[in-house]
VMD Tcl script that draws the C-alpha trace (Angstrom):
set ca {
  {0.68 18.38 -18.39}
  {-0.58 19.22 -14.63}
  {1.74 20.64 -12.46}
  {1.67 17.10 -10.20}
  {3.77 15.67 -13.01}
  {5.99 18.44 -13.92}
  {6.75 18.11 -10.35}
  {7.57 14.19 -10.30}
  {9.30 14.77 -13.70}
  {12.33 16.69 -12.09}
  {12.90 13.95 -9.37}
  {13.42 10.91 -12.39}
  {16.80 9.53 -12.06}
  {17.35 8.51 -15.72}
  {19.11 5.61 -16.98}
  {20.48 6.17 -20.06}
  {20.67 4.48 -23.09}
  {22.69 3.89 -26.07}
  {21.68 1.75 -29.23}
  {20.75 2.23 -33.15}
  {17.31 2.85 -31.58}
  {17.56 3.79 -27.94}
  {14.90 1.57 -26.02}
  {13.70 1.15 -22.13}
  {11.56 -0.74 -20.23}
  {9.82 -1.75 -17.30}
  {7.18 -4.02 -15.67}
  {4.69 -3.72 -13.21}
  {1.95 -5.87 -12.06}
  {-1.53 -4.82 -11.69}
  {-4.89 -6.50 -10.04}
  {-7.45 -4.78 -12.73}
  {-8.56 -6.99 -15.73}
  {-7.30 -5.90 -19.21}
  {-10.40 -3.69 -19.73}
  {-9.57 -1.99 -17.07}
  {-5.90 -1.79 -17.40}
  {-7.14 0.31 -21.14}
  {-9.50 2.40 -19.75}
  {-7.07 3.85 -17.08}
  {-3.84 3.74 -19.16}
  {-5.36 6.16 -21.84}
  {-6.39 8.79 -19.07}
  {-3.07 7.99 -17.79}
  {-1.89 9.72 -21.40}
  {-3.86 11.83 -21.67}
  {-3.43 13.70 -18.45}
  {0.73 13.53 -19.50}
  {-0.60 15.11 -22.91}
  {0.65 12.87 -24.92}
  {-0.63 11.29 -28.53}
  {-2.92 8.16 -28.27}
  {-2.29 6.44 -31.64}
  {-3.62 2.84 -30.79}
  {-5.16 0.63 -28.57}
  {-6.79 -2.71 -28.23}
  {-7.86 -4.91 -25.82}
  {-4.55 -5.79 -23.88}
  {-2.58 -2.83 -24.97}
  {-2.40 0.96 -25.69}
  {0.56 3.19 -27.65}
  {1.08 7.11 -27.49}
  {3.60 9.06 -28.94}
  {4.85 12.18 -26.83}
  {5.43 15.58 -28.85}
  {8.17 18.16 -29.02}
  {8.02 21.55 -30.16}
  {11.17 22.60 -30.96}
  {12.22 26.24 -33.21}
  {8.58 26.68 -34.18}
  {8.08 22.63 -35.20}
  {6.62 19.97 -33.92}
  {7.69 16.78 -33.77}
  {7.24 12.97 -32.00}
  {10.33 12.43 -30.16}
  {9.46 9.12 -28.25}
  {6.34 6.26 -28.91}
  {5.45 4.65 -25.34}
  {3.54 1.28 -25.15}
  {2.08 -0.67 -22.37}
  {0.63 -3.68 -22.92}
  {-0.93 -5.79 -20.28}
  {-1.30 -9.60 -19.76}
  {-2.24 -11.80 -17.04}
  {-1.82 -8.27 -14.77}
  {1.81 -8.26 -15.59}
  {2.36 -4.60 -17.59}
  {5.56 -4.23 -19.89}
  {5.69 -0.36 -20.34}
  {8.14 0.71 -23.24}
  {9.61 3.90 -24.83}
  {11.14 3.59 -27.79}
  {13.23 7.08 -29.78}
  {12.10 8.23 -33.16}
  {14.84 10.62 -34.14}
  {18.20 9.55 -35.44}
  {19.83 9.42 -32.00}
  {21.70 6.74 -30.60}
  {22.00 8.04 -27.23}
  {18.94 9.18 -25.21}
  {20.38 10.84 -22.78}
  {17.83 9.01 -20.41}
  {14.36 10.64 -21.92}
  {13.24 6.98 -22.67}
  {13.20 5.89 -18.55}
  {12.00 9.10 -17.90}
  {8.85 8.70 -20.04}
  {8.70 4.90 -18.69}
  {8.53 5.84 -15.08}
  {6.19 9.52 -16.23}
  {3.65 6.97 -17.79}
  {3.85 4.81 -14.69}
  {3.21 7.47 -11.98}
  {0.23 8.78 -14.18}
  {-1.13 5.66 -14.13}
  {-1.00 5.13 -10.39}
  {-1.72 8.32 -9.72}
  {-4.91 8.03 -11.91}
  {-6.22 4.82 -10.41}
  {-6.10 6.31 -7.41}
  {-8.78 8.66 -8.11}
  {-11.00 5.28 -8.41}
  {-12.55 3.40 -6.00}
  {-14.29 -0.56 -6.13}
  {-17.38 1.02 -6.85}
  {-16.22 3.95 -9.90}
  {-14.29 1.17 -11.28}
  {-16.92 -1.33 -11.92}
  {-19.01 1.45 -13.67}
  {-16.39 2.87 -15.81}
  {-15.76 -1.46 -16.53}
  {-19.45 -0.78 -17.40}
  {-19.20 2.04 -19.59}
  {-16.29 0.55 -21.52}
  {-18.34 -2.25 -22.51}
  {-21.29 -0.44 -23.79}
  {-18.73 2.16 -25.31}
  {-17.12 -0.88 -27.58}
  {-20.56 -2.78 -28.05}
  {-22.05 0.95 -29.80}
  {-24.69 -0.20 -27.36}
  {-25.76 3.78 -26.97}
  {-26.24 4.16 -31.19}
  {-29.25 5.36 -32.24}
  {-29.74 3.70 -35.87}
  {-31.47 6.92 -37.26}
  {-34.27 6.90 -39.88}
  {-32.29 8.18 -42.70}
  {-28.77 8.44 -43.99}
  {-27.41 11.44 -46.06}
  {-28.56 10.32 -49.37}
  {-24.75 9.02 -51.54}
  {-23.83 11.48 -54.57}
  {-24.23 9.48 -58.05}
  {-22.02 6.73 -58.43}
  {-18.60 8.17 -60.57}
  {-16.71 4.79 -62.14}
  {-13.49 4.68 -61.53}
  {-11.18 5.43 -64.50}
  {-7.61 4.78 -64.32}
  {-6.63 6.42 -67.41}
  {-7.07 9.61 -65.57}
  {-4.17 9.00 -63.44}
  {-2.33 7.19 -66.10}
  {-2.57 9.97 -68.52}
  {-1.87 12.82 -66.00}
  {1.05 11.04 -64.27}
  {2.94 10.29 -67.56}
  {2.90 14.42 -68.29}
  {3.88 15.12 -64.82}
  {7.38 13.11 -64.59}
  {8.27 14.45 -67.90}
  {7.81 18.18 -66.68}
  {9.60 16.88 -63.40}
  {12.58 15.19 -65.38}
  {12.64 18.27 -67.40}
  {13.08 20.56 -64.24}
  {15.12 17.80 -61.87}
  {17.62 17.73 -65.15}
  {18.02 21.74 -65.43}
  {18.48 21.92 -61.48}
  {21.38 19.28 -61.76}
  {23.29 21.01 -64.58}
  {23.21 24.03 -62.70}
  {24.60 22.56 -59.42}
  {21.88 23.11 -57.23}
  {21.05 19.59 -57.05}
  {20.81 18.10 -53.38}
  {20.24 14.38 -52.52}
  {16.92 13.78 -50.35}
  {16.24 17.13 -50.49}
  {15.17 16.89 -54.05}
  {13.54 13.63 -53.81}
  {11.50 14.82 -50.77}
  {10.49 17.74 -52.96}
  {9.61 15.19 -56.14}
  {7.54 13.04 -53.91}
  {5.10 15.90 -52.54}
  {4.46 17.21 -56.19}
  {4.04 13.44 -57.34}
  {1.50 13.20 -54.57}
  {-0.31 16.50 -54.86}
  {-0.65 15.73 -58.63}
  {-2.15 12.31 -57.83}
  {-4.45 13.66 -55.24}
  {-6.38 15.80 -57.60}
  {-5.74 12.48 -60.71}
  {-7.46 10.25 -57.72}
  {-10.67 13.34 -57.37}
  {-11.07 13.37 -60.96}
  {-10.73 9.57 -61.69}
  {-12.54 8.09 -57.96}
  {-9.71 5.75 -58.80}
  {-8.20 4.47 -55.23}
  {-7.30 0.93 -56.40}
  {-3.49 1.24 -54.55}
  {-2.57 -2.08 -55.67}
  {-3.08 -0.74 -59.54}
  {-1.77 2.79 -58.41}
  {1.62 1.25 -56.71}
  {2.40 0.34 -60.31}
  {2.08 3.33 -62.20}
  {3.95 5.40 -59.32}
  {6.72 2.94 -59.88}
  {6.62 3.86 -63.23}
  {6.29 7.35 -63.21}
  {9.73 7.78 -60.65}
  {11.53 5.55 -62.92}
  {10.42 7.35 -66.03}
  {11.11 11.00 -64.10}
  {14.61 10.07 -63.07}
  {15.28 8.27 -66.65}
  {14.13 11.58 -68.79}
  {15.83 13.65 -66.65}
  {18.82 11.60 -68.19}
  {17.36 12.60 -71.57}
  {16.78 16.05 -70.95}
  {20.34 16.95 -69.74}
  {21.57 15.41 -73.10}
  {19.16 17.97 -74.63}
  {20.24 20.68 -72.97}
  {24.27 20.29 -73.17}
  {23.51 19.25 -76.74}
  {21.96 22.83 -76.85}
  {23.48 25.15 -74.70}
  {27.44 24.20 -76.41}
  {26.07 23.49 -80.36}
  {27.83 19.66 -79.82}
  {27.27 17.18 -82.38}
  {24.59 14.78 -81.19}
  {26.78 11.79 -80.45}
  {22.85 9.83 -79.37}
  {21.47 8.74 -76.24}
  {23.14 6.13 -75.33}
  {26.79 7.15 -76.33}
  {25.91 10.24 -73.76}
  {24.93 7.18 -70.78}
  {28.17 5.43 -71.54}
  {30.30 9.09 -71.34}
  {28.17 9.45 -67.69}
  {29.65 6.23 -66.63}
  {33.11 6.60 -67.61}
  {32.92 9.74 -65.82}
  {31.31 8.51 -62.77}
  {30.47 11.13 -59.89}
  {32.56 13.26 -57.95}
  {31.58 14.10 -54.69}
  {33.38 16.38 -52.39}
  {36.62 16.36 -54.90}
  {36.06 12.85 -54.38}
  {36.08 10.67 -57.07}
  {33.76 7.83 -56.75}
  {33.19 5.97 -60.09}
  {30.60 4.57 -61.94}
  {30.08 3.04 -58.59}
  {28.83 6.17 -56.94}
  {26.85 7.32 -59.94}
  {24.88 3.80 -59.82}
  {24.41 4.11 -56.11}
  {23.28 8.11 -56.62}
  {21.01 6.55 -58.98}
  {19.70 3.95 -56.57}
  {19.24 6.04 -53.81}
  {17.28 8.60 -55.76}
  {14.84 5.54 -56.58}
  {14.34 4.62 -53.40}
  {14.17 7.72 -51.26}
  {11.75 8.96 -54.06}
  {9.86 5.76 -53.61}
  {9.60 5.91 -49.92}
  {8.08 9.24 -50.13}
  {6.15 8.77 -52.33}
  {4.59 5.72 -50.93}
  {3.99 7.13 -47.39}
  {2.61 10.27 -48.88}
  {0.08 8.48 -51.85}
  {-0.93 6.05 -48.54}
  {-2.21 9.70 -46.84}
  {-3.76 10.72 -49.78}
  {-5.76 7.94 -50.57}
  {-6.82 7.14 -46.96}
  {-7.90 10.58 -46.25}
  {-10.06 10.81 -49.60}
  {-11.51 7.67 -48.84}
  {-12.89 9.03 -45.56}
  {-14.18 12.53 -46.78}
  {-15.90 11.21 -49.80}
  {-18.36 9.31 -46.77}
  {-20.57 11.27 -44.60}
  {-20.02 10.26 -41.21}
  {-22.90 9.29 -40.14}
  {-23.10 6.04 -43.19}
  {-19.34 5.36 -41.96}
  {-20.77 5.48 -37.80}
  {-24.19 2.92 -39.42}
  {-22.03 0.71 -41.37}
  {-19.33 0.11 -38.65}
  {-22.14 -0.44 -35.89}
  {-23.22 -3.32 -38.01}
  {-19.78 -5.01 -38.66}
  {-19.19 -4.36 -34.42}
  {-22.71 -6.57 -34.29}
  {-21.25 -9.12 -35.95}
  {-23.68 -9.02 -39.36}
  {-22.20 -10.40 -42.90}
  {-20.80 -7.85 -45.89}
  {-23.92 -9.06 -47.39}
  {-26.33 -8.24 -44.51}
  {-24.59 -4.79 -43.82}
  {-25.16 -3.95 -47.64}
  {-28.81 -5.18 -47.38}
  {-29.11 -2.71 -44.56}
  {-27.47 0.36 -46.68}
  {-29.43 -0.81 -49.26}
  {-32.25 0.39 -47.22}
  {-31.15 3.55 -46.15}
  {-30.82 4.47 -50.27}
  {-26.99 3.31 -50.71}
  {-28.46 0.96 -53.12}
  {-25.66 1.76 -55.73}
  {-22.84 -1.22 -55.07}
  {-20.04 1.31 -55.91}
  {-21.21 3.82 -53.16}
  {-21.19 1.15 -50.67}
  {-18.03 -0.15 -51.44}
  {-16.82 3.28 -51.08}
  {-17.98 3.12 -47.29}
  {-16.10 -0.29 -46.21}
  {-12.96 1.55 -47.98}
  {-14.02 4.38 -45.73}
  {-13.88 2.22 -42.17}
  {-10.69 0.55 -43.91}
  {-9.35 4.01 -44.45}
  {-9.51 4.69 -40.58}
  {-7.75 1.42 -40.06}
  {-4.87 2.19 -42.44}
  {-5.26 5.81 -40.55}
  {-4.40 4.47 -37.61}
  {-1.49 2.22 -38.67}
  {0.36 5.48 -40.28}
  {0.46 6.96 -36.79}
  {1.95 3.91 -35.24}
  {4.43 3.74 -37.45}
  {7.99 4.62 -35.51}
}
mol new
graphics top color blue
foreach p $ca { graphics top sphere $p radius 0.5 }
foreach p [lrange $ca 0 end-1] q [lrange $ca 1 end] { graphics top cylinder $p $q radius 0.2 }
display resetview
């Protein structure tokens, strides 16, 4: 951040607030068009050094970044959005605090001075160029279409089994080690499900290589039933392993559930019930779900892109931006050699990769 801001930062009066999700906001008007309004809010970010993560026609989102013992993190997501020249500038927390001790109007006014500050730089003239530029910028009107595309690598069908098979021996060898972890104590809620997620989704990443399977509809199915199965033979395997380790009679399966029920869970000398044990139970399903889904979401999107060269994703997209048919923009790969119809479907998952990309940084 230039020092003309670091300056202006220290003479924000803040105005705190307190809420679930601390929030502030402010408006502005503005006599530049909406184009306009885009082009000069992003240099308005970036000369504040924060994170662009969207923007559109009327509006543009950054998220500002924190280093803090050695890690960084996004502690606030700013917006400004612009219609009829009326600007609504927001900043919104993304930690767990409920008070913001006033960073939220301080990065409201920051993003506000920037942005006056930039448009200053511009005159009538600068402006109606850089209105210029914008609109050859969005229309690709500069793209070359070049004679030849890196030629696509043969066509590998998808096959689910792949995953199916290697995600059925991974949550057993995960309920096997989740189960000895909990019978020796060591066993810490979100923690462990954090830690079951990232294997679940560095398993899948190499399954989804091997297979080319990236149907996420199909996949959201079997990664449902891999956590249940992992947390349900981790049941198994602790009856195994008391059985085992104390020479009891086996009593069965089942008869060892109903003795985990009566017994319920203790936390914190606290005796909780069956209750507790169910809602353990239900939290480890969902925390391991929301991990897992966030993190399988990265995984496909980025393989989607890197299986692409770059320059197929740059001709396809400068055909949709030109307004030609699915059909029309295949005919066209067709003619650069993509004639295979799983290759080019691999390219429009590609540009929808970037898409869901995108939507994974906005999320708050």
């Amino acid at each position: 951040m230039e020092d003309i801001f670091k300056d202006y930062e220290k003479t924000i009066k803040r105005k705190h607030s307190v809420n679930f999700t601390p929030k502030y906001k402010e408006e502005f008007r503005t006599s530049l068009n909406h184009t306009l309004f885009v082009a000069i809010a992003e240099k308005a970010v970036e000369k504040l050094g924060w994170d662009l993560v969207f923007k559109d026609e009327n509006s543009i989102e950054a998220k500002r970044k924190e280093k803090s013992l050695g890690i960084e993190r996004w502690t606030e997501a700013i917006s400004a959005s612009y219609a009829y020249g009326n600007i609504v500038v927001k900043s919104e927390s993304l930690g767990n605090e409920m008070w913001d001790v006033g960073r939220n109007s301080k990065r409201v006014k920051m993003f506000i001075y920037s942005f006056e500050e930039t448009l200053k730089t511009f005159d009538r003239q600068s402006l109606n160029e850089l209105e210029k530029e914008i609109k050859k910028k969005n229309n690709w009107d500069d793209y070359v279409i070049p004679e030849s595309l890196p030629q696509p690598t043969r066509a590998k069908e998808p096959n689910i089994f792949i995953p199916i098979i290697g995600g059925l021996v991974i949550s057993l060898i995960l309920g096997f080690v989740i189960a000895f972890i909990s019978l020796k104590g060591m066993y810490f809620i979100g923690l462990f499900e954090f830690l079951v997620a990232s294997a679940i989704a560095l398993t899948m990443k190499q399954l989804i290589k091997l297979s080319n399977f990236t149907d996420f509809n199909k996949l959201q199915y079997l990664l449902a039933g891999m956590i249940i199965l992992i947390y349900l033979s981790n049941q198994y395997f602790q009856y195994e392993i008391i059985l085992n380790a104390n020479n009891y009679d086996r009593i069965g399966f089942l008869e060892f559930l109903k003795l985990r029920f009566s017994q319920g869970l203790t936390f914190n000398s606290l005796d909780t019930g069956w209750i507790g044990l169910v809602i353990s139970w239900i939290l480890q399903l969902g925390l391991t779900g929301l991990f897992v889904y966030l993190k399988i979401v990265s995984v496909l999107t980025k393989y989607a892109i890197e299986r692409v060269p770059v320059e197929v994703i740059d001709f396809t997209y400068y055909h949709f931006v030109k307004d030609k048919t699915e059909g029309e923009i295949r005919n066209e790969l067709a003619k650069k050699g993509w004639t295979d119809k799983t290759n080019q479907n691999e390219v429009f998952e590609a540009i929808g990769g970037f898409q869901i990309a995108t939507e994974l940084n906005r999320i708050k």
